[in-house]
VOGU-3710 file (C-alpha; in Angstrom, 3 decimals, decimal comma):
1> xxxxxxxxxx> -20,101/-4,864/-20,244  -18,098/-1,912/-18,897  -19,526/1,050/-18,063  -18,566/4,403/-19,501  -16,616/6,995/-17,188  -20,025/8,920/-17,739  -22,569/6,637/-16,700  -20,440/5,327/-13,927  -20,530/9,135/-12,958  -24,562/9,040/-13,296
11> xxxxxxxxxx> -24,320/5,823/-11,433  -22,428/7,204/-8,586  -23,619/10,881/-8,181  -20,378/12,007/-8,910  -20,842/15,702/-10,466  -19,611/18,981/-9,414  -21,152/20,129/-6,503  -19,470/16,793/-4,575  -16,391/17,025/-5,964  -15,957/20,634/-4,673
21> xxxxxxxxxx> -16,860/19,416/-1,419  -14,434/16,413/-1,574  -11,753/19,120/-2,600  -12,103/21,036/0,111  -9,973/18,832/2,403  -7,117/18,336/-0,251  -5,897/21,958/0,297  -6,025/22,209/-3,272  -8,226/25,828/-3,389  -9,771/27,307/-0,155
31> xxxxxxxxxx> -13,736/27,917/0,671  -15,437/31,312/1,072  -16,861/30,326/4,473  -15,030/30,136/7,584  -16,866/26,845/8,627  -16,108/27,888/12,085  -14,941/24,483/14,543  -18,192/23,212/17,003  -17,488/22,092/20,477  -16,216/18,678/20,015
41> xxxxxxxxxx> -16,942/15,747/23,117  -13,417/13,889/22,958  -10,498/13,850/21,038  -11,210/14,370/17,516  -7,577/13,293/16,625  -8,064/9,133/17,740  -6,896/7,821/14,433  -3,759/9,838/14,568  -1,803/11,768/11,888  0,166/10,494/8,640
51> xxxxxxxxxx> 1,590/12,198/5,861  2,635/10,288/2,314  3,490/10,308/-0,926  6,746/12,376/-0,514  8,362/14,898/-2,821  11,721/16,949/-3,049  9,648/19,972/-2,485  6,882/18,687/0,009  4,197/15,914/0,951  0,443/15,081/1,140
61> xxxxxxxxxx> -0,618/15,358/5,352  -3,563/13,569/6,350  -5,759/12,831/9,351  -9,600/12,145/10,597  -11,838/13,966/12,935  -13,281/11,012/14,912  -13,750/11,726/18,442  -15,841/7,898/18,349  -14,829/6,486/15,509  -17,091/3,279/16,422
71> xxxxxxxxxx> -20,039/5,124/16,102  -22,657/2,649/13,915  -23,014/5,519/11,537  -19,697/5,737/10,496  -19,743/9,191/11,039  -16,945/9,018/13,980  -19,286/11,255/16,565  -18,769/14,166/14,048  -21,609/16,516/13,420  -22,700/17,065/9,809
81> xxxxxxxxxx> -21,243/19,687/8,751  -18,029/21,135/7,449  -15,309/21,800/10,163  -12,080/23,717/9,466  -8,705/22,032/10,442  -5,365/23,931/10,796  -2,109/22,750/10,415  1,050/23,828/10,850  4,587/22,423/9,314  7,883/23,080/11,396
91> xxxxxxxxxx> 11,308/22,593/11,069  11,512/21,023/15,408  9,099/19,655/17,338  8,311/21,548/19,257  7,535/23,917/16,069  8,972/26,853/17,285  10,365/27,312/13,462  7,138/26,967/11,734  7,634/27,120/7,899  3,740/26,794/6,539
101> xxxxxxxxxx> 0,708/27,344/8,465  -2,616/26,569/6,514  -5,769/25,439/6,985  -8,159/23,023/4,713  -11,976/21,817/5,009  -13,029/18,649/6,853  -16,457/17,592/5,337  -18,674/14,986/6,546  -18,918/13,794/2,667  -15,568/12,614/3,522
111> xxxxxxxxxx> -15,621/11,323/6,765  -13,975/14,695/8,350  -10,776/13,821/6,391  -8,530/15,901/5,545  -5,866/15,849/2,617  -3,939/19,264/2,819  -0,956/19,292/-0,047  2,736/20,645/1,009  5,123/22,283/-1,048  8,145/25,028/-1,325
121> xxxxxxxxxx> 10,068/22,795/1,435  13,531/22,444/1,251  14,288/18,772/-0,137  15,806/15,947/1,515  15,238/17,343/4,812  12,885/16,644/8,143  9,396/18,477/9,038  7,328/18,005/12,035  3,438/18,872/11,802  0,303/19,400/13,496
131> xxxxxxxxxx> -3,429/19,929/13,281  -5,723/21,916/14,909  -9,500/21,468/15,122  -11,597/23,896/17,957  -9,260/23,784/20,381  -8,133/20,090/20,340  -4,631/19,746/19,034  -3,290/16,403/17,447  -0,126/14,205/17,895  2,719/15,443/16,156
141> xxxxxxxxxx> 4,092/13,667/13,384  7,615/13,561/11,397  7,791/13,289/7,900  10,454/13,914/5,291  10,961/14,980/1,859  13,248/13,422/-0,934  16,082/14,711/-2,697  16,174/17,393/-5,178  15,574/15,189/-8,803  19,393/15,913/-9,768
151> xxxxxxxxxx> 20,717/14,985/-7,176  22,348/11,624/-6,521  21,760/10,596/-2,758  24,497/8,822/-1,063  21,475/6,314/0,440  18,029/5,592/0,960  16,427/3,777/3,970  12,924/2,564/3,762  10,294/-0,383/5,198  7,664/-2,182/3,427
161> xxxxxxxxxx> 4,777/-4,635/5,017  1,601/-5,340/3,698  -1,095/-7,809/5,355  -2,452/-7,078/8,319  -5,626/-8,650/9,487  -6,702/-7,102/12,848  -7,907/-10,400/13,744  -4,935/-12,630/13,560  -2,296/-10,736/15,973  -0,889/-7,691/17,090
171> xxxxxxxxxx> 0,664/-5,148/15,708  3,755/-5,350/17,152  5,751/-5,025/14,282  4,596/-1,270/13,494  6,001/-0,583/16,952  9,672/-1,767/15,823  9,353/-0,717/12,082  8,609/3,292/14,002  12,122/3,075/16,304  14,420/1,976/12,334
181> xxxxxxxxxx> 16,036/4,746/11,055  13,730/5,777/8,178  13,597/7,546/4,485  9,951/6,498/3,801  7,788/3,185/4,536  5,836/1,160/1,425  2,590/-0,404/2,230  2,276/-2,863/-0,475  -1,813/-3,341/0,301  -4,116/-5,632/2,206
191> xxxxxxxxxx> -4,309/-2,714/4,466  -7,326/-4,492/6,121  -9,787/-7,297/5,633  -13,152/-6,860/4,430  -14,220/-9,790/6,039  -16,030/-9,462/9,655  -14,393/-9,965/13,012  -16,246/-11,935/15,725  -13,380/-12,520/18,291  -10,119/-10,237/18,345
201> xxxxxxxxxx> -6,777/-12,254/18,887  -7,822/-12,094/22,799  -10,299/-14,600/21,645  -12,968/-11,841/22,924  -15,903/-11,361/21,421  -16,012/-7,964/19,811  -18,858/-5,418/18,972  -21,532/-7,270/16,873  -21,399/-4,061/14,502  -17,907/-5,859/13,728
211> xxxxxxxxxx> -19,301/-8,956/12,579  -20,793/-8,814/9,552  -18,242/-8,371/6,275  -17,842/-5,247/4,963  -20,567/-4,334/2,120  -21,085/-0,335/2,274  -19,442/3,035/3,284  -20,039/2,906/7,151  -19,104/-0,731/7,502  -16,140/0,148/5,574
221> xxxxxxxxxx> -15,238/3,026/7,768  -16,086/0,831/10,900  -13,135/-1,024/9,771  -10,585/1,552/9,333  -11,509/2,528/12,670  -10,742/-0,617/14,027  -7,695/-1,073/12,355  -6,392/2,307/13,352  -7,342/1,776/17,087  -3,913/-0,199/17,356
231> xxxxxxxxxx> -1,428/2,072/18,193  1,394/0,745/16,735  -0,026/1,320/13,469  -1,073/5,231/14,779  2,994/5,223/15,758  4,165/4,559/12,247  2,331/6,636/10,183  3,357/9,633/12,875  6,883/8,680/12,218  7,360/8,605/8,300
241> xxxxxxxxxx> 5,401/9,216/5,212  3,840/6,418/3,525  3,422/5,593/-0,004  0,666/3,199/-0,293  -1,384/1,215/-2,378  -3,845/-1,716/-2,141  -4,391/-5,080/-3,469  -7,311/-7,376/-3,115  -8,677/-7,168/1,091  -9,051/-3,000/1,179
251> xxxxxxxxxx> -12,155/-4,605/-1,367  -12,836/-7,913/-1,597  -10,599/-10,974/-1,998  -9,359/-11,508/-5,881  -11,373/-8,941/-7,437  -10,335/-8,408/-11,246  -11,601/-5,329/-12,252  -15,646/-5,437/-12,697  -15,551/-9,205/-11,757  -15,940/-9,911/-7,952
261> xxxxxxxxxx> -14,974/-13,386/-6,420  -18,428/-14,732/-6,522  -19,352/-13,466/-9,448  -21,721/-11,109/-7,950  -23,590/-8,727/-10,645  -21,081/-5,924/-11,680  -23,063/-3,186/-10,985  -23,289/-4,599/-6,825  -20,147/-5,214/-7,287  -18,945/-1,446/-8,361
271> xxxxxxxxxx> -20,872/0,120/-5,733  -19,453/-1,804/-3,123  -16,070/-1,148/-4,709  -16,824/2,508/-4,739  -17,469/2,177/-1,172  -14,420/0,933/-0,570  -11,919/2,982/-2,117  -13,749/6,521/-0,888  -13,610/4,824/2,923  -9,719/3,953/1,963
281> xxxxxxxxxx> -8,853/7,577/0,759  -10,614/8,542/3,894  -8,195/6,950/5,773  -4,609/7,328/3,936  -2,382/9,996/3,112  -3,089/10,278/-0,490  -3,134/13,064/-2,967  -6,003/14,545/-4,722  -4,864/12,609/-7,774  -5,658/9,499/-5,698
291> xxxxxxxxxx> -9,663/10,689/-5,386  -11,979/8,417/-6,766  -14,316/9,020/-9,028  -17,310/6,182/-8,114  -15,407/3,064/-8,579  -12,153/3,803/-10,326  -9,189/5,513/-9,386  -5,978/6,481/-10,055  -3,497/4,806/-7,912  -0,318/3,870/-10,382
301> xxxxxxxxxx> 1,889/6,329/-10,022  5,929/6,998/-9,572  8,226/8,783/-7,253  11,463/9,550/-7,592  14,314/9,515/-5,077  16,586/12,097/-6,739  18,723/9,993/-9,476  19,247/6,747/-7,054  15,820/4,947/-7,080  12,496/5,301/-8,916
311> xxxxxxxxxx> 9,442/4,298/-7,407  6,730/2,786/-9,773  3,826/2,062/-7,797  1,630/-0,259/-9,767  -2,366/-1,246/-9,609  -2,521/-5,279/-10,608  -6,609/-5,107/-10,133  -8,405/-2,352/-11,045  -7,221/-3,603/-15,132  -6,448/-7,030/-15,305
321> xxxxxxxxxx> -8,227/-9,716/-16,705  -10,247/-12,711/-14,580  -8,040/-14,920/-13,358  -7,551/-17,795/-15,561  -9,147/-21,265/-14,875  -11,162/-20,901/-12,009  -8,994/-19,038/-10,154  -7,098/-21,674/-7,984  -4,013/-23,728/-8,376  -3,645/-25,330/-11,879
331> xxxxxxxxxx> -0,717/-27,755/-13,569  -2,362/-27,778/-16,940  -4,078/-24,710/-17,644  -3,324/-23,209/-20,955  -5,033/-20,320/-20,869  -2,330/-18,643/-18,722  -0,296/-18,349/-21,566  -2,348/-16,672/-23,492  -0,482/-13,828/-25,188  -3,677/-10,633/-24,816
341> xxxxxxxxxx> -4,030/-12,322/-20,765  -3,246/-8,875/-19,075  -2,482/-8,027/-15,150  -1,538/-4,463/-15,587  -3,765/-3,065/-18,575  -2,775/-1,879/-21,674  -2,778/1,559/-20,405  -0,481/1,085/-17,291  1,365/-1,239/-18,955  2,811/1,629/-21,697
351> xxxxxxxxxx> 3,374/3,394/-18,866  5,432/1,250/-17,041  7,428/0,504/-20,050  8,238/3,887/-20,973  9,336/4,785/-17,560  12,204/2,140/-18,166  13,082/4,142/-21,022  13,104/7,433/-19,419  14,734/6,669/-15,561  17,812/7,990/-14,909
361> xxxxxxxxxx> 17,121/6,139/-11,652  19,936/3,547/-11,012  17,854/1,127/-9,338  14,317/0,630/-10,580  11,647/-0,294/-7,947  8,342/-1,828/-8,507  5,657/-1,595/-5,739  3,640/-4,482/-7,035  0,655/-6,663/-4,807  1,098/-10,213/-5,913
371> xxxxxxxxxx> 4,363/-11,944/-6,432  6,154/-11,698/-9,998  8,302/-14,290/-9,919  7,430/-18,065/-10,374  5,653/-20,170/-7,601  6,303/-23,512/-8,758  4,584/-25,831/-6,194  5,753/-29,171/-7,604  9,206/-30,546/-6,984  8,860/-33,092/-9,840
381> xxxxxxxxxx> 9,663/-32,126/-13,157  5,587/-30,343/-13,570  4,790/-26,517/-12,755  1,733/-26,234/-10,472  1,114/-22,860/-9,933  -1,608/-19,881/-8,209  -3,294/-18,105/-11,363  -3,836/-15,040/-9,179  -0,532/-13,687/-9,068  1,473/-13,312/-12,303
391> xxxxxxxxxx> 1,698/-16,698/-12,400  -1,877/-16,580/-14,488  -0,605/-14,079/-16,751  2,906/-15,231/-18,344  3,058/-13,722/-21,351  2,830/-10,162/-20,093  5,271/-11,162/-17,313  7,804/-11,981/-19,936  7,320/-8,833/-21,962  7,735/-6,856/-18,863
401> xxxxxxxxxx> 10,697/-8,293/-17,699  12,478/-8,442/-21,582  11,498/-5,164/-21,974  13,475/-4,413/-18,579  16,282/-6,083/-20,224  16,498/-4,897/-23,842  15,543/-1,035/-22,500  18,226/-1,336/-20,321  17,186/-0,903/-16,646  20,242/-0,691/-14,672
411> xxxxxxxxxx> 18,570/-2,710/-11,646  15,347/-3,792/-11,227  14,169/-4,607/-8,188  10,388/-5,415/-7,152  9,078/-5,574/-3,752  6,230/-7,386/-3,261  3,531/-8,645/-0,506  0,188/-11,032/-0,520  1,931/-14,174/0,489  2,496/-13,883/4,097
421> xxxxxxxxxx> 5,666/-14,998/3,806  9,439/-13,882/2,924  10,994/-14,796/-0,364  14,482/-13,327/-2,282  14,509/-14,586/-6,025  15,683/-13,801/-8,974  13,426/-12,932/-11,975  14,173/-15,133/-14,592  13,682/-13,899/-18,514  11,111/-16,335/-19,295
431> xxxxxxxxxx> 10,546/-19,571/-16,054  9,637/-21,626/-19,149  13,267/-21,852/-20,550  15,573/-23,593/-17,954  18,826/-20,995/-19,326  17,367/-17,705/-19,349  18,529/-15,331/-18,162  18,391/-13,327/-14,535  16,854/-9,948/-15,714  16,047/-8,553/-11,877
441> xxxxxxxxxx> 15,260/-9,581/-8,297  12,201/-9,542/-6,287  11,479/-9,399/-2,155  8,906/-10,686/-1,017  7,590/-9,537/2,225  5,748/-11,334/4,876  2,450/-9,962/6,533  2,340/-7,937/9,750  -0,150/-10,314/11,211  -2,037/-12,293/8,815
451> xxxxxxxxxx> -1,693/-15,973/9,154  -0,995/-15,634/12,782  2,507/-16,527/14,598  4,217/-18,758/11,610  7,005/-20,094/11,218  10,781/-20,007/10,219  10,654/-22,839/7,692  7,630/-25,009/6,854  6,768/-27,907/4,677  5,442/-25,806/2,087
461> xxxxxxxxxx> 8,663/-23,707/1,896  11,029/-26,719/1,786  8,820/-27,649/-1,013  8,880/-24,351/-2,721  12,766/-24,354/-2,534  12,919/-27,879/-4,242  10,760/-26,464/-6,987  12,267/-22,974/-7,842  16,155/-22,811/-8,401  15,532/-19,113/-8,985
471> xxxxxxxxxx> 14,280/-18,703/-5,171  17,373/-18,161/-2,690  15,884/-17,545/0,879  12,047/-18,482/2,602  10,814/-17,858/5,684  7,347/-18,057/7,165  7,425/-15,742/9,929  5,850/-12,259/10,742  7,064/-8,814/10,046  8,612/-6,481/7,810
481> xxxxxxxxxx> 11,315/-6,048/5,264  13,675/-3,021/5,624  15,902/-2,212/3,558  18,903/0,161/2,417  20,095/1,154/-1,100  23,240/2,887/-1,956  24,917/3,293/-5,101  26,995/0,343/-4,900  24,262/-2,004/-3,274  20,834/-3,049/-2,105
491> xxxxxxxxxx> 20,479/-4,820/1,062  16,899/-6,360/2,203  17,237/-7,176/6,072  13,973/-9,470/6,652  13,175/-8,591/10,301  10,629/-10,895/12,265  8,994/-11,668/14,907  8,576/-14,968/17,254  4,745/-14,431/17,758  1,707/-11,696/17,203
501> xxxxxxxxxx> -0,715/-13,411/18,815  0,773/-12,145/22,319  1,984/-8,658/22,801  5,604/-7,082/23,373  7,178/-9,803/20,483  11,065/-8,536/20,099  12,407/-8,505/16,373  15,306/-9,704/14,719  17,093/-9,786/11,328  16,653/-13,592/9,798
511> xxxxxxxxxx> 18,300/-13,101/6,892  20,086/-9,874/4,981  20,110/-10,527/1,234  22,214/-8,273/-1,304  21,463/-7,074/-4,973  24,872/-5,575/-6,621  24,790/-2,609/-8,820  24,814/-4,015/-12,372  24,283/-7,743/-11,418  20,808/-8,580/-11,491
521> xxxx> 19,819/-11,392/-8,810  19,578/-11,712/-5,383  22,941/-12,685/-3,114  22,422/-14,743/0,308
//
């Protein structure tokens, strides 16, 4: 049974007095006290700076006071009590142009985070910042904010990656993606892994406060501290803001909604997934509109790019339905047709739909965690398929896409991640009906590290090509996808790598696949 918004409230301690604390490190209104800065021992600034969700008129900044951010607590060697962070937004590095100073709140109910909100910039234009906390000051970072909404860009350069277990390479590619030439990066989700890590990709043992799988709040900040030891990573977010997301790992692998993967009791099950999306908002630059409340949260949302693109960053797990038969790869199950199966909920799914009918965006762009387009895993003249992705939920896959079509969405394009591997399709009307027709195109990006070194082609992708007319290009291999949209054309440039489970990897382009302006489907 799902729980109110109320009693989940009750459930969670959620009421006033914690939000205002929370709220404190968003920027959004400023404390009475001065919650003057203690003497710190180390750097308080170890899991860098980021900033994110852009806008023409500013950005969300974000980073951690964690002088040991392996501390067993969780706590990152921060006392607790508030702390007051500075920051300062300039238009050169070395900020002798500074444009908004400000200080926000770092609380210990949030880690020491802190969330401060930007705006009155000038759009489409380049900012360097800065925090201050005592007298440590933190690495600079560059961020950038979009175009002014009438205003019709001449192009738009961005990266997206998702997947990136700590455990299965380095993070080489984040060290490439932060030398491209940059609008804006997408992290599509699996962030990190909840599950523990014995032995790094060294193959040495690590801390045994590492091992065990992530459950509750400190475990789930351990994490993110690991994670966010790699620089690479650090060097990325410094360089561009972020828009992010999740999918399945940040929690637990295929959660659907209230319904874990073991079928744990729901109310376990919430609190753990409370847990985990405080300790993620902890650790990304998101806006207060991304603060949880217990276990829920608001993380659909869109961005525009002036009039070229439109972001629509979706959530396929906080509102979908279990995943049909067992969960697991199926050639007969019915149920995944079933016309009230939903991914999105009804909720986000309005949403999404009447954004098609409001865009002026000429190219529409869908952030979405599992792939969209059909996995067909049997050459022969069956359909064996994951019920996970939207593969397990047809029906609303069709609607969305028709609804693309008959609403008239100039170009739809989704970029996707969860596979660990790199896919351009087209996305097909209905995968059922052998002539329908090519309503948009998906890319689907490979994993930083997850899976470990790969592969350019593999048995399973000659397979997959056999078995899906509407797939044009595979590969198996690590990276990232960058790509650049102008008004007459999308390119995807899949860049890889050789191996992560050695350091200094170079990266190259494998393939470069084109989506014209008014012709949906891809173009090798």
């Amino acid at each position: 049974m799902v729980a109110s918004s109320v009693s989940r409230r009750q459930m969670f301690g959620f009421g006033g007095a914690a939000a205002a604390a929370l709220m404190l490190g968003t920027g959004a209104w400023e404390a009475q006290s001065a919650f003057a800065a203690p003497t710190l021992k180390g750097d308080p600034f170890t899991l860098g700076v980021a900033s994110g969700d852009p806008a023409s008129d500013g950005f969300v900044l974000w980073t951690r006071l964690a002088p040991d951010p392996f501390a067993q607590d969780g706590m990152g060697g921060m006392p607790a009590k508030p702390v007051r962070v500075a920051y300062e937004v300039a238009l050169d590095e070395r900020f002798r142009r500074v444009v908004r100073r400000g200080s926000v709140v770092a609380s210990p109910e949030l880690a020491h985070s802190v969330h401060p909100e930007v705006h009155g910039l000038a759009p489409d234009r380049t900012y360097w910042f800065r925090f201050k906390a005592g007298s440590s000051i933190s690495p600079v970072g560059r961020t950038r904010t979009t175009p002014a909404p009438w205003h019709s860009p001449r192009e738009l350069k961005f990266a997206f990656a998702s997947c990136q277990a700590w455990q299965d390479g380095y993070f080489t590619a984040y060290h490439h993606m932060a030398q491209e030439d940059l609008d804006l990066v997408v992290h599509l989700g699996d962030y990190l892994y909840e599950s523990g890590v014995k032995t790094n990709k060294r193959g040495v043992t690590t801390d045994p406060k590492f091992h065990t799988e992530t459950l509750d709040l400190a475990r789930y900040r351990l994490q993110y501290g690991l994670y966010k030891s790699e620089a690479p990573l650090r060097e990325a977010h410094a360089n561009f803001p972020w828009i992010m997301t999740f999918d399945d790992h940040e929690v637990e692998n295929n959660w659907a909604d209230e319904t874990s993967e073991n079928n744990e009791d729901p109310k376990t099950f919430l609190l753990r997934r409370a847990a985990a999306f405080q300790a993620l908002y902890e650790h990304a630059p998101l806006r207060h509109t991304q603060l949880p409340n217990g276990p829920d949260v608001q993380m659909y949302r869109r961005l525009a790019y002036g009039r070229l693109a439109d972001f629509t960053m979706l959530d396929t797990r906080q509102y979908r339905d279990d995943q049909a038969c067992g969960d697991g790869t199926t050639g007969d199950c019915a149920d995944r047709f079933d016309q009230d199966r939903t991914l999105l909920g009804a909720g986000q799914r309005d949403w999404v739909l009447k954004g098609f009918s409001r865009s002026q965006a000429r190219w529409q762009i869908l952030g979405n965690q599992a792939p969209m387009g059909q996995t067909d895993q049997d050459p022969g003249p069956g359909t064996t398929v994951w019920t996970d992705p939207w593969d397990g939920y047809v029906a609303e896959r069709n609607r969305l896409l028709a609804e693309a079509d008959t609403r008239g969405v100039r170009n739809l394009v989704v970029i996707t991640g969860d596979r660990h591997q790199n896919y351009a399709w087209d996305l097909k009307r209905d995968y059922g009906d052998p002539g329908s027709a090519t309503v948009g195109s998906e890319f689907v990006g490979t994993s930083v590290t997850s899976g470990g070194d790969g592969a350019d082609m593999t048995a399973q992708g000659e397979t997959f090509l056999a078995a899906n007319p509407h797939m044009k290009f595979f590969n198996s291999q690590r990276g990232y996808a960058r790509v650049t949209v102008n008004r007459e054309r999308w390119t995807t440039d899949f860049r890889v790598l050789p191996f992560v489970t050695k350091p200094d990897a170079t990266i190259s382009t494998r393939a470069s696949v084109v989506v014209e302006d008014g012709t949906p489907g891809v173009q090798v």
